[in-house]
gemmi code that builds the backbone of each chain (N, CA, C; Angstrom):
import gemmi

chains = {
    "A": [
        ("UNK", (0.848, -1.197, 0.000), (0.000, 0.000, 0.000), (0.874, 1.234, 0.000)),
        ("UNK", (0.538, 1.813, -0.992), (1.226, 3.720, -1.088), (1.195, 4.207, 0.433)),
        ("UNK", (1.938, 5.116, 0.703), (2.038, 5.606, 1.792), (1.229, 7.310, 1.016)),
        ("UNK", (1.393, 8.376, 2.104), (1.247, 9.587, 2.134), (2.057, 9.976, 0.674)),
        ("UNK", (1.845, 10.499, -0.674), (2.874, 10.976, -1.403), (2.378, 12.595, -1.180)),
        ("UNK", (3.779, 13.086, -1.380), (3.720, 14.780, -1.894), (4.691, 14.832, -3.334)),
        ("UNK", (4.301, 15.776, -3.989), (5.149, 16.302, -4.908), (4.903, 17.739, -5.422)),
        ("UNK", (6.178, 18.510, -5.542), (7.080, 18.330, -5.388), (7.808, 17.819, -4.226)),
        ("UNK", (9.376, 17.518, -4.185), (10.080, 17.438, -2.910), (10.788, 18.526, -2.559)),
        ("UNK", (11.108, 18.872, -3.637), (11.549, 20.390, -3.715), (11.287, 21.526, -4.817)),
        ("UNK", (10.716, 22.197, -4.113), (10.309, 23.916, -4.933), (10.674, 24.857, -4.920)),
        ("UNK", (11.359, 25.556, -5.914), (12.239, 26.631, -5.448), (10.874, 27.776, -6.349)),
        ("UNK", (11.334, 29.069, -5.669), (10.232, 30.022, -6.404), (10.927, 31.086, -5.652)),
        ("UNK", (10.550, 32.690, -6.625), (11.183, 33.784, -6.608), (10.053, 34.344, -5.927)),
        ("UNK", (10.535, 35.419, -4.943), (9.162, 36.542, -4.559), (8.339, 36.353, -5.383)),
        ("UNK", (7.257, 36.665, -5.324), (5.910, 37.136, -5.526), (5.424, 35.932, -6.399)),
        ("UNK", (6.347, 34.845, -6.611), (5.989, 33.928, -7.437), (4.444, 32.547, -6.513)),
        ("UNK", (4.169, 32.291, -7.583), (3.021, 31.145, -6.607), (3.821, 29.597, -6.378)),
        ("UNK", (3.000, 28.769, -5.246), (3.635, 27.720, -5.003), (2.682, 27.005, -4.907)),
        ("UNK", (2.537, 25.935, -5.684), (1.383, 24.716, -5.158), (1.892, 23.153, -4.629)),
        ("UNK", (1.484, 22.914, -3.590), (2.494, 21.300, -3.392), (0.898, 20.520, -3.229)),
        ("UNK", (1.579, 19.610, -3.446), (0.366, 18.833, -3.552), (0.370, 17.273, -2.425)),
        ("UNK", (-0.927, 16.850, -2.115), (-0.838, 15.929, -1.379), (-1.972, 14.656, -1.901)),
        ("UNK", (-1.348, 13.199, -1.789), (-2.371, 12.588, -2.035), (-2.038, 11.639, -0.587)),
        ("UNK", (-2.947, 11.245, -0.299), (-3.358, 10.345, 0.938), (-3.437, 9.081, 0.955)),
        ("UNK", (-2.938, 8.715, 2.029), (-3.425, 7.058, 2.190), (-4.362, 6.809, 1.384)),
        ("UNK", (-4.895, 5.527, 0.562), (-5.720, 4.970, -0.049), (-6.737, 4.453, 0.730)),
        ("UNK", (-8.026, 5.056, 0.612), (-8.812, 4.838, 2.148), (-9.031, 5.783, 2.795)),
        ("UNK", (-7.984, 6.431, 2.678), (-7.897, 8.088, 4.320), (-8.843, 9.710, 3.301)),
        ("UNK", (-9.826, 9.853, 4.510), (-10.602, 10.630, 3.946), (-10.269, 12.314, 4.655)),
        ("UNK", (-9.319, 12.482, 5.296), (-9.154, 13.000, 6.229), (-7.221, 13.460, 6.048)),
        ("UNK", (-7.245, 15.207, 5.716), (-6.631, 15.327, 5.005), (-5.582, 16.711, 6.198)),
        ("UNK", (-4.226, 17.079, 6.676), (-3.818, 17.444, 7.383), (-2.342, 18.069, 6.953)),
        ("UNK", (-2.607, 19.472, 7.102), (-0.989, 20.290, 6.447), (-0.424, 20.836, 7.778)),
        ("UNK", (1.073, 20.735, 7.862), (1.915, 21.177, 8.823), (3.302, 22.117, 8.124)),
        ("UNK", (3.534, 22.989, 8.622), (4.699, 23.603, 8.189), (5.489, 23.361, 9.101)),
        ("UNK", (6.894, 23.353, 8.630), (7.840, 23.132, 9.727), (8.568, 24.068, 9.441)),
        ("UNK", (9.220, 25.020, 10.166), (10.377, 26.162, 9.734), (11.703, 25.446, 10.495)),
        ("UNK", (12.904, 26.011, 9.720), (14.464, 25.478, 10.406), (14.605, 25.516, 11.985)),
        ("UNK", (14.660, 24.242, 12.668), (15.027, 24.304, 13.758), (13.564, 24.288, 14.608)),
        ("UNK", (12.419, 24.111, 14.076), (11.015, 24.153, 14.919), (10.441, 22.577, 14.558)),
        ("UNK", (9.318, 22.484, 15.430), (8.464, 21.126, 15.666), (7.957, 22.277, 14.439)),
        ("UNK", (6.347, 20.855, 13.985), (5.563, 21.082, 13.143), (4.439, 22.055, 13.816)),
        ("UNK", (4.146, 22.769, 12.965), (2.872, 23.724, 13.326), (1.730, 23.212, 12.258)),
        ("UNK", (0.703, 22.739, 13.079), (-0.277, 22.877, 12.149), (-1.387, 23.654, 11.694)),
        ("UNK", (-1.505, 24.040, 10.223), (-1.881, 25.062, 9.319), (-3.593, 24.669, 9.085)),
        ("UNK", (-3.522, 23.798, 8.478), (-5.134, 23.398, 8.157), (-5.779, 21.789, 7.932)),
        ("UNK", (-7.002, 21.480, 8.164), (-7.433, 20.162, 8.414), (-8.789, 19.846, 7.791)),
        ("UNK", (-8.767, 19.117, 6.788), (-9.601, 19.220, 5.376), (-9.974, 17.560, 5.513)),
        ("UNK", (-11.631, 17.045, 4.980), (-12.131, 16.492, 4.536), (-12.584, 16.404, 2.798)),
        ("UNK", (-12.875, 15.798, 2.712), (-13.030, 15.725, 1.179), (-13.941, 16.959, 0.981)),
        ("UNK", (-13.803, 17.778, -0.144), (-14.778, 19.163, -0.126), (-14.904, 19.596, 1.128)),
        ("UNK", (-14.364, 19.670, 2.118), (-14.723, 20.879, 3.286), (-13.226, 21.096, 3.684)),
        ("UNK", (-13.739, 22.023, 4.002), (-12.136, 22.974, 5.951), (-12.923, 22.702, 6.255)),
        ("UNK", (-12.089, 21.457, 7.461), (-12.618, 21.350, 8.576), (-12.040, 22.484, 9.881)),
        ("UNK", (-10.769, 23.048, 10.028), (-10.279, 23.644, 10.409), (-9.164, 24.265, 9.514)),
        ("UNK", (-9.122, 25.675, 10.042), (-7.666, 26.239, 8.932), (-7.156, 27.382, 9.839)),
        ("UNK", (-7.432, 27.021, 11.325), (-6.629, 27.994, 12.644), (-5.623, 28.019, 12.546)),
        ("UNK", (-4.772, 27.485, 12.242), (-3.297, 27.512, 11.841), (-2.830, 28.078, 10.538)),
        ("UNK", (-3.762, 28.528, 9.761), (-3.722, 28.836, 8.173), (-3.216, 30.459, 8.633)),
        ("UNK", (-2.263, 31.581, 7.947), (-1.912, 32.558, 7.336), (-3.333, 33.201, 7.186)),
        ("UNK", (-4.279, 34.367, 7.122), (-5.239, 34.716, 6.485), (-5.135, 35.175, 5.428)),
        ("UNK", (-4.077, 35.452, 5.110), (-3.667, 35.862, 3.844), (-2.719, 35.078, 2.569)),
        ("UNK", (-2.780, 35.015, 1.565), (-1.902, 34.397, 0.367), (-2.081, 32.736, 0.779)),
        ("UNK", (-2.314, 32.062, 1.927), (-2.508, 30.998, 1.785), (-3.975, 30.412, 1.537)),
        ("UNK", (-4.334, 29.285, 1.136), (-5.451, 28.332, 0.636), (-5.190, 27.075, 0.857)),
        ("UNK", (-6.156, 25.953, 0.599), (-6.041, 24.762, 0.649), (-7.439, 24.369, -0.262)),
        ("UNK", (-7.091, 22.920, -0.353), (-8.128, 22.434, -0.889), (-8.172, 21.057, -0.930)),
        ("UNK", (-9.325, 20.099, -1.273), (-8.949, 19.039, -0.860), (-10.517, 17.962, -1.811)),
        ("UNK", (-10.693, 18.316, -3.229), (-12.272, 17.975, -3.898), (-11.844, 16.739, -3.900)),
        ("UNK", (-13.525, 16.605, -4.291), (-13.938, 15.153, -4.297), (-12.821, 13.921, -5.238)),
        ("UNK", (-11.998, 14.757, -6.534), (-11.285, 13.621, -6.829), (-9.953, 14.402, -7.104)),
        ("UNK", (-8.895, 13.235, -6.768), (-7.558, 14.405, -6.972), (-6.930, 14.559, -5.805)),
        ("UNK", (-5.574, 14.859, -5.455), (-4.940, 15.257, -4.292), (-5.349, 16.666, -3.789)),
        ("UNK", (-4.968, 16.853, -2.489), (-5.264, 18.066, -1.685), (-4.581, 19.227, -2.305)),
        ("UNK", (-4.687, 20.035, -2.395), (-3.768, 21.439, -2.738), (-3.774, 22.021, -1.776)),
        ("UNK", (-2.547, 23.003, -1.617), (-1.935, 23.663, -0.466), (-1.197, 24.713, -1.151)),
        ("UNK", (-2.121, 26.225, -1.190), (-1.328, 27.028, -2.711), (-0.880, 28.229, -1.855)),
        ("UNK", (0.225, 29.220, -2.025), (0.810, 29.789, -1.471), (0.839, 31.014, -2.738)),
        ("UNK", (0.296, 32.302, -2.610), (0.274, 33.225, -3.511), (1.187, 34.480, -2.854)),
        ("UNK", (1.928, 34.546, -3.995), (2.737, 35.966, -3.883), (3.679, 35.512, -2.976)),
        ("UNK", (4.606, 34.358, -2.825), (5.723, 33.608, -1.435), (6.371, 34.900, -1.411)),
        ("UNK", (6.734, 35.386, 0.041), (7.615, 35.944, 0.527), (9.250, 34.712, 1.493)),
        ("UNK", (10.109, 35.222, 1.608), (11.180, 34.277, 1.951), (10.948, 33.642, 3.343)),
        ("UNK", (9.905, 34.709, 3.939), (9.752, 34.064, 4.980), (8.841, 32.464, 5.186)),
        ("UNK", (8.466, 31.850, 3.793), (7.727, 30.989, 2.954), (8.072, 29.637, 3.155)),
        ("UNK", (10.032, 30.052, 3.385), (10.880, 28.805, 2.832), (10.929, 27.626, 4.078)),
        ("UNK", (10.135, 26.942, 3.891), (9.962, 25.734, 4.998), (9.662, 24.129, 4.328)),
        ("UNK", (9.654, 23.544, 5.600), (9.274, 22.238, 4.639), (7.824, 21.821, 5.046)),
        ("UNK", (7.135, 21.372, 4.291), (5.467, 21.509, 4.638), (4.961, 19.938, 3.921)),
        ("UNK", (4.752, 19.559, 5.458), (4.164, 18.392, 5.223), (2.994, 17.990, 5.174)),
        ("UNK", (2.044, 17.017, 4.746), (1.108, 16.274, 4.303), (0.713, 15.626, 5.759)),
        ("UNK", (-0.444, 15.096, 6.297), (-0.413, 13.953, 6.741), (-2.293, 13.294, 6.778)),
        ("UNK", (-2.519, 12.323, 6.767), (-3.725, 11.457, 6.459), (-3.746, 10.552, 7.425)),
        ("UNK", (-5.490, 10.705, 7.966), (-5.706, 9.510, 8.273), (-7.718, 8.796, 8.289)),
        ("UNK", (-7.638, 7.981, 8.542), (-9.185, 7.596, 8.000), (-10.390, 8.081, 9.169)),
        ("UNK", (-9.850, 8.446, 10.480), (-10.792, 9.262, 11.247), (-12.068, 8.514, 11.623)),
        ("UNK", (-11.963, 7.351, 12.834), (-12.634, 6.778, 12.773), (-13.413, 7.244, 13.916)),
        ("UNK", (-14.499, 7.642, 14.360), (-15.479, 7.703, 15.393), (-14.814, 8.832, 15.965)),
        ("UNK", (-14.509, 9.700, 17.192), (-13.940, 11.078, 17.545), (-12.960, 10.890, 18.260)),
        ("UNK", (-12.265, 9.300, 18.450), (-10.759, 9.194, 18.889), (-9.708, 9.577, 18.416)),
        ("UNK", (-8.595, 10.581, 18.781), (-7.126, 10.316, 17.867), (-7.211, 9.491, 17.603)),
        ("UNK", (-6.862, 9.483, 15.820), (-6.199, 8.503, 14.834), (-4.992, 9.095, 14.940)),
        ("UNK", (-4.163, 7.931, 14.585), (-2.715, 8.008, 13.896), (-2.579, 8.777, 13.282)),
        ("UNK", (-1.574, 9.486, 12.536), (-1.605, 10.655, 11.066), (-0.253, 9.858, 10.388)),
        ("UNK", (-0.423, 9.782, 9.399), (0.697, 9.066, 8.593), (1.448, 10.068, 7.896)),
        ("UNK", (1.868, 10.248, 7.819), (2.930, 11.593, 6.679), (3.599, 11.093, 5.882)),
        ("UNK", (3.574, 12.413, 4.946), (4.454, 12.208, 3.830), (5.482, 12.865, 4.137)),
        ("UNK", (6.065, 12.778, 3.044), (8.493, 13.117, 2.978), (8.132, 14.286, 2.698)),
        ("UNK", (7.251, 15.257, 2.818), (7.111, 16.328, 2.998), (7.631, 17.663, 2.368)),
        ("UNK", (7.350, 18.683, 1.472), (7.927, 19.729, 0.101), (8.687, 20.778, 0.448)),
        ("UNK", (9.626, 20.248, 0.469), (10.665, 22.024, 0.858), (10.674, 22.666, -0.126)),
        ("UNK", (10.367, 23.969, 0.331), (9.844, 25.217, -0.349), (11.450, 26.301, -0.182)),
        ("UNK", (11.856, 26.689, -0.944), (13.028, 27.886, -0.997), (12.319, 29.180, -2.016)),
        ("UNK", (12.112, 30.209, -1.222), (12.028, 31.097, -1.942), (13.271, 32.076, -2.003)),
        ("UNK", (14.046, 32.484, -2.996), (14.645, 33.282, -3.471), (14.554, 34.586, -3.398)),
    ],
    "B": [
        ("UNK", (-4.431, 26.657, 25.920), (-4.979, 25.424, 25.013), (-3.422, 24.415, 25.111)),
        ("UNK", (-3.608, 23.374, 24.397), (-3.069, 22.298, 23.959), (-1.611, 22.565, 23.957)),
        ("UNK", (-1.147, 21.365, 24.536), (0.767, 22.176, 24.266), (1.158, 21.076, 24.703)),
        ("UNK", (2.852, 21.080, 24.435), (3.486, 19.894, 24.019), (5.336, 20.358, 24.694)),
        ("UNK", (5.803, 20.141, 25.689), (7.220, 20.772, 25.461), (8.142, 19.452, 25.686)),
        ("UNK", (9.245, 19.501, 25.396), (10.235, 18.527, 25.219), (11.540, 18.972, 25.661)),
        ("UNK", (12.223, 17.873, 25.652), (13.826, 18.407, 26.280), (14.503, 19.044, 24.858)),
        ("UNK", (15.235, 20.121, 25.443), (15.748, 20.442, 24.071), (16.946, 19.657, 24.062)),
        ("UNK", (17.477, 19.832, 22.581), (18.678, 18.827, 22.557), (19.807, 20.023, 22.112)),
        ("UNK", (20.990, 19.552, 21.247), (20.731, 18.109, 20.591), (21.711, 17.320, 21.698)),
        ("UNK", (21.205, 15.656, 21.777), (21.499, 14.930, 22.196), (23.025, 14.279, 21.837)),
        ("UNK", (23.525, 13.782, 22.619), (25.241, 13.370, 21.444), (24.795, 11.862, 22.413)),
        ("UNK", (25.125, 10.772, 22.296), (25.177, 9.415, 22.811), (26.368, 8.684, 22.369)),
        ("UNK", (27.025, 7.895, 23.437), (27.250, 6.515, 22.562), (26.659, 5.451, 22.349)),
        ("UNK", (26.985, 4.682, 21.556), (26.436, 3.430, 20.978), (25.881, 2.676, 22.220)),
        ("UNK", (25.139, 2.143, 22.480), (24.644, 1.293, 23.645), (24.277, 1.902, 24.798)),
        ("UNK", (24.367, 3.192, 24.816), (24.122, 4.116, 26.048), (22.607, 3.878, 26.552)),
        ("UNK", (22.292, 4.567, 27.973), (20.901, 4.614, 27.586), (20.216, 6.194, 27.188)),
        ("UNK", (18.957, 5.781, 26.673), (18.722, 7.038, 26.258), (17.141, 7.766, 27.188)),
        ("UNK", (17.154, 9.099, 27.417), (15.850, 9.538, 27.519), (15.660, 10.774, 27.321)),
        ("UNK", (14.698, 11.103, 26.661), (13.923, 12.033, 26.274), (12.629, 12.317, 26.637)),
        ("UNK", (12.772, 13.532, 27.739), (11.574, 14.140, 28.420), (10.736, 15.045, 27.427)),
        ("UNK", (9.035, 14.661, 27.557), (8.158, 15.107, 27.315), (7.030, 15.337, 27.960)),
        ("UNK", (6.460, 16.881, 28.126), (5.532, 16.871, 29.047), (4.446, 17.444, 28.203)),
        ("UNK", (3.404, 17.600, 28.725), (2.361, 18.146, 27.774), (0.940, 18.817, 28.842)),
        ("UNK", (0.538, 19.441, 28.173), (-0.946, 20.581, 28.532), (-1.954, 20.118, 28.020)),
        ("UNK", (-2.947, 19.292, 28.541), (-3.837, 19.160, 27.574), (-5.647, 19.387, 28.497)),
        ("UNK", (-6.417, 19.898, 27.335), (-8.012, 20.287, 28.386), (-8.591, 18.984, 28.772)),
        ("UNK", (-7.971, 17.823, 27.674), (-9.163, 16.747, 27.968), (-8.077, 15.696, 28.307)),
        ("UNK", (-8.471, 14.206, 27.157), (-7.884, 13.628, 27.473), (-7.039, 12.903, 26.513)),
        ("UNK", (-6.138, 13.423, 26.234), (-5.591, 13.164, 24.911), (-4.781, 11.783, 24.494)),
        ("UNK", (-4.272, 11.241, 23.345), (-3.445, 10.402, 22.785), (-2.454, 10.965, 22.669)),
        ("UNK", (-1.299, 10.374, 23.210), (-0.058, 10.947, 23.315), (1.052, 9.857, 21.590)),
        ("UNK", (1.621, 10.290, 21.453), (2.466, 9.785, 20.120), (3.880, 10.583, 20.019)),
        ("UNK", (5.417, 9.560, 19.798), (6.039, 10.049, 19.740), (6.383, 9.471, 18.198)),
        ("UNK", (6.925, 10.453, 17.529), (7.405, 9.960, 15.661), (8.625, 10.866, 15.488)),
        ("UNK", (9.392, 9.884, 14.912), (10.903, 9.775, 14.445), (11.195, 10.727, 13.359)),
        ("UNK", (11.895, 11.407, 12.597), (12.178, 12.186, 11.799), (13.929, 11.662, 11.554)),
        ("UNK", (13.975, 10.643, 9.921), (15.247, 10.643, 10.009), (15.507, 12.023, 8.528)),
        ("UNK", (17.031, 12.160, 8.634), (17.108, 13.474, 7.774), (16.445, 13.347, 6.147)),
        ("UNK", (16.257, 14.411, 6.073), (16.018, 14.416, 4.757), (13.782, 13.605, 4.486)),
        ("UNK", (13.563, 13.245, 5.357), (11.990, 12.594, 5.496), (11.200, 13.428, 5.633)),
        ("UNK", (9.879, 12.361, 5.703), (9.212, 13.282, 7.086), (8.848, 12.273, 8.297)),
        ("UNK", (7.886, 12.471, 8.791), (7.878, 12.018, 10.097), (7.001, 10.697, 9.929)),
        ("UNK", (7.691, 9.792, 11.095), (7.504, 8.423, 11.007), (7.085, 7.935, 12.237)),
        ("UNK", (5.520, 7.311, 12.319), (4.868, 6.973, 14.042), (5.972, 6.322, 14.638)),
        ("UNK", (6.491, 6.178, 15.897), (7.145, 5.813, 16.097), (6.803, 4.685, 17.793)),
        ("UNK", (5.619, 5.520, 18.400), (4.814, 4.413, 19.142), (3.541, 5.635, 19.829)),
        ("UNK", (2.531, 5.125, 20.467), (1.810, 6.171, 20.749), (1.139, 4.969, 22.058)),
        ("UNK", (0.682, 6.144, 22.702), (-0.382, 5.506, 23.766), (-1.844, 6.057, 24.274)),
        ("UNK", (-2.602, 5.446, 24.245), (-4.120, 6.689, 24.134), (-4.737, 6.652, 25.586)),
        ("UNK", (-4.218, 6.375, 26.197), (-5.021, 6.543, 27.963), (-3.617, 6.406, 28.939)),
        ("UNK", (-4.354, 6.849, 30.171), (-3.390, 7.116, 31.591), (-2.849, 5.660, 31.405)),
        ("UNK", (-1.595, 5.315, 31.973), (-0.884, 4.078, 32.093), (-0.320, 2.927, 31.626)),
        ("UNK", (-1.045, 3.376, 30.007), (-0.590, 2.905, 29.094), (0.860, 2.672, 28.553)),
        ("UNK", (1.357, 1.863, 27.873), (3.057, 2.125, 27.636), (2.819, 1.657, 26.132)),
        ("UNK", (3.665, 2.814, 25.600), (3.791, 2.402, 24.399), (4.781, 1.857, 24.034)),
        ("UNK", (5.433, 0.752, 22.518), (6.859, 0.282, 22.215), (6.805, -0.021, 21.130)),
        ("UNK", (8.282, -0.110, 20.551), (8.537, -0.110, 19.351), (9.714, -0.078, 19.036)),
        ("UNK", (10.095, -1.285, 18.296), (11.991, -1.208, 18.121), (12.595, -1.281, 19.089)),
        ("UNK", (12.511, -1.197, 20.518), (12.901, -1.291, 21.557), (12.909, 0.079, 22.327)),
        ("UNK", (12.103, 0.952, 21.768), (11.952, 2.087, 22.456), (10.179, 2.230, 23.244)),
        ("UNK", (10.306, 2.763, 24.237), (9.049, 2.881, 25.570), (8.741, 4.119, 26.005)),
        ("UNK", (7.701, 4.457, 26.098), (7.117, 5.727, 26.441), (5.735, 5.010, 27.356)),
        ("UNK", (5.720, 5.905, 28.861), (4.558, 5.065, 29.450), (3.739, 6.762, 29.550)),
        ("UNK", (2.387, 6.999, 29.751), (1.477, 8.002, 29.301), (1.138, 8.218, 31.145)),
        ("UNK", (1.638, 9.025, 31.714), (1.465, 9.665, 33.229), (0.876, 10.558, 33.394)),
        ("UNK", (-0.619, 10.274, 33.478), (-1.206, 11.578, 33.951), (-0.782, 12.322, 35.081)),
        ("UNK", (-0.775, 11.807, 36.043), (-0.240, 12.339, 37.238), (0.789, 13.263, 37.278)),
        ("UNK", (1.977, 13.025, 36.072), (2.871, 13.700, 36.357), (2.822, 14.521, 34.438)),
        ("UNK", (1.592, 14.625, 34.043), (1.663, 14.739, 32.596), (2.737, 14.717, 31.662)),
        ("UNK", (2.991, 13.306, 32.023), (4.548, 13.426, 31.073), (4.636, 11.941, 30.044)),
        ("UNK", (5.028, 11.659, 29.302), (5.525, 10.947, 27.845), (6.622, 10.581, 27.576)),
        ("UNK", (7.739, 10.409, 28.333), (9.013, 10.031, 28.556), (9.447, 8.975, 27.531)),
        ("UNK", (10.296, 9.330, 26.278), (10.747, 8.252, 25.946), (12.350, 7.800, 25.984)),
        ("UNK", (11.993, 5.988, 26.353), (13.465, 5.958, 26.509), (13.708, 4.462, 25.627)),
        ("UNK", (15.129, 4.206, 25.922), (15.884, 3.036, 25.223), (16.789, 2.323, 25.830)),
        ("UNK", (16.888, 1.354, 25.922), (17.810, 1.068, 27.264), (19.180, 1.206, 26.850)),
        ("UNK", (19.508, 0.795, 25.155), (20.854, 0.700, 24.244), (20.588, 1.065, 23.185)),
        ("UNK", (21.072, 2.695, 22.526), (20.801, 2.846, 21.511), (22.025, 2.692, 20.625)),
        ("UNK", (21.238, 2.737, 19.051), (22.151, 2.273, 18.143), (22.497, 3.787, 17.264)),
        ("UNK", (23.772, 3.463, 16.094), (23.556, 4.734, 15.469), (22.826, 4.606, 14.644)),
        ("UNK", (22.225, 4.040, 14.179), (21.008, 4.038, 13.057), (19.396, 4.766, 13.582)),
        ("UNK", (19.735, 4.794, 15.225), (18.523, 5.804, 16.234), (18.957, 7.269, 15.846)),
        ("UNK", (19.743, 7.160, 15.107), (20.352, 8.902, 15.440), (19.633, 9.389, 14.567)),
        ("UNK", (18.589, 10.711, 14.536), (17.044, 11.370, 14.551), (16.799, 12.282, 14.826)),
        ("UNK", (15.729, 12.713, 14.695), (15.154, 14.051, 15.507), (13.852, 13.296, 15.672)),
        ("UNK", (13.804, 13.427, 17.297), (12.097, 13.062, 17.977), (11.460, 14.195, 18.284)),
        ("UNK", (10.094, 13.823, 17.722), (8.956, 14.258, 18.069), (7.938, 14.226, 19.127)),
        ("UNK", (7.757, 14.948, 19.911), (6.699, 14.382, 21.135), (4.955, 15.008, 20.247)),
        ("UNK", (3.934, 14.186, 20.500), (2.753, 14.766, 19.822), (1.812, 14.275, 20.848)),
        ("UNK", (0.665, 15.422, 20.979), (-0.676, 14.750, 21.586), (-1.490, 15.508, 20.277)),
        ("UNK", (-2.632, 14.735, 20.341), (-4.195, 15.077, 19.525), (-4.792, 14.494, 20.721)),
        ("UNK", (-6.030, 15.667, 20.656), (-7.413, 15.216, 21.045), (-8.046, 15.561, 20.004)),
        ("UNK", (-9.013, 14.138, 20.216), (-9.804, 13.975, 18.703), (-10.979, 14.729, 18.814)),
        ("UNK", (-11.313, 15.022, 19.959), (-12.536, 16.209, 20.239), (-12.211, 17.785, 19.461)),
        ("UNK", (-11.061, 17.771, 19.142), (-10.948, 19.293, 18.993), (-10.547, 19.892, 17.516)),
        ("UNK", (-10.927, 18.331, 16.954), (-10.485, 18.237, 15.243), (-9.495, 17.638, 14.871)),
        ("UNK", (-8.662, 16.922, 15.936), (-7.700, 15.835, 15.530), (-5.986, 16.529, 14.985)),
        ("UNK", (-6.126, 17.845, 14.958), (-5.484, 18.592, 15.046), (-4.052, 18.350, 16.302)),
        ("UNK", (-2.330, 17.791, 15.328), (-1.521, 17.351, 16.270), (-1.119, 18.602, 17.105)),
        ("UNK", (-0.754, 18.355, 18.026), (0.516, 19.543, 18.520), (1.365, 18.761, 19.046)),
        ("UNK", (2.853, 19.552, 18.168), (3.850, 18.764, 18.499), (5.075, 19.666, 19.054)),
        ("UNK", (5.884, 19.606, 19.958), (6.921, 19.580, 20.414), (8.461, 19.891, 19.191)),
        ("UNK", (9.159, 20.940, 19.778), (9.772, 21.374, 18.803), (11.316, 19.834, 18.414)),
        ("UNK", (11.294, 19.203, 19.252), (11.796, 17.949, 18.551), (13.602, 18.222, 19.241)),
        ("UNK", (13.514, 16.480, 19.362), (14.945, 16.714, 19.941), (16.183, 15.973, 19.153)),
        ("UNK", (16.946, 16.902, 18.368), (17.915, 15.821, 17.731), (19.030, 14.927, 18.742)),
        ("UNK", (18.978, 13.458, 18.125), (19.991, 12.550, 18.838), (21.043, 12.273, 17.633)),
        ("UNK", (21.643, 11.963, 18.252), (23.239, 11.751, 17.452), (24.084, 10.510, 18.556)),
        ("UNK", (24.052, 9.727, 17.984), (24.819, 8.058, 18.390), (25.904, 7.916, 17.680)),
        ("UNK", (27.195, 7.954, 18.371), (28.355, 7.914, 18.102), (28.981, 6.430, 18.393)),
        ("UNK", (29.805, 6.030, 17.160), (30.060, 4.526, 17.800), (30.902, 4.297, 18.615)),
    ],
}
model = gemmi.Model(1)
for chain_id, residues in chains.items():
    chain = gemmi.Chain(chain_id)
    for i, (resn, *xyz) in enumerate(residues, 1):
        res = gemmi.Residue()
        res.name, res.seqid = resn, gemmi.SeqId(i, " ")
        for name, pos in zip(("N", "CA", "C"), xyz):
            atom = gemmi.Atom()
            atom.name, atom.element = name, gemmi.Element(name[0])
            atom.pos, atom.b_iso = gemmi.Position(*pos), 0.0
            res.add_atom(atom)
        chain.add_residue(res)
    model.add_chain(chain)
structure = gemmi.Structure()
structure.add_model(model)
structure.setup_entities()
């Protein structure tokens, strides 16, 4: 069984340029979870998506960031106008969310972002 | 709200040493505690978790027991190897609050032979 994929692994992009990384999920996992990590920090998490909904996005930027996560297709996680302060590695993670216990979260190898 | 702190590192070991890594945590309810591995260049890998008071989690030969009493997540090893050498993660979710992790800024180990 596929694990968590992201792609890119690495994205480089100039100011004001856009960034999209993408996430596809466990096979099965309906239940969709972005974390940024900056140099030298634990993960912060950004936003927490079901198929067609935010379920949460308290951790989301209000600005230049988005997510998304439709009915067919990997999640998107789009970053408009990157400033350098951008350049992190931002991971994926899935899990199938069974009844209102912590589930596990599986992750992916996660997209380092360099903005220029 | 929700919080997670850890020993900072980085850790240096030798080979067979023992190891531990303190984790304590804040939580409103009653959370699942999880610690996951980060080797370089990845991302993060479960590494054992425990979901109630007294529980012990394991894996590979590493143990974390879940202390309410003293809200703490302690993981240890009795002999580590250099192939342990990592950056750990301490994590709780409560699934009441959107399943949403919080994790601990992570402690790098380094096992020297």
């Amino acid at each position: 069984n596929a694990g968590v994929m992201q792609n890119p692994r690495h994205l480089v992009r100039r100011r004001g340029q856009e960034a999209r990384l993408r996430c596809s999920p466990v096979k099965g996992h309906s239940h969709v979870y972005w974390y940024r990590q900056l140099p030298e920090e634990g993960l912060k998490f950004m936003v927490y998506l079901q198929k067609e909904n935010i379920i949460d996005e308290s951790g989301m930027p209000k600005e230049r960031f988005s997510a998304e996560f439709p009915k067919e297709g990997p999640s998107i996680l789009r970053i408009q106008q990157v400033v350098r302060g951008d350049s992190a590695a931002y991971f994926c993670a899935s899990s199938p969310r069974r009844g209102k216990q912590p589930d596990t979260q599986y992750f992916g190898p996660g997209t380092r972002l360099t903005v220029l | 709200g929700d919080s997670v702190t850890q020993m900072e590192g980085p850790v240096t070991l030798s080979e067979e040493a023992f190891l531990t890594i303190n984790c304590t945590y804040t939580a409103t309810g009653y959370p699942s505690l999880f610690w996951y591995v980060q080797y370089p260049g990845e991302g993060l890998q479960l590494l054992l978790k425990a979901t109630k008071a007294d529980d012990k989690g394991s894996n590979k030969g590493f143990e974390a027991t879940y202390r309410k009493e003293t809200t703490s997540f302690h993981l240890e090893k009795g002999s580590v190897q250099v192939s342990d050498s990592a950056v750990y993660f301490c994590a709780l979710s409560e699934g009441v609050t959107g399943n949403q992790f919080y994790f601990g800024t992570g402690t790098s180990l380094t096992v020297i032979p």
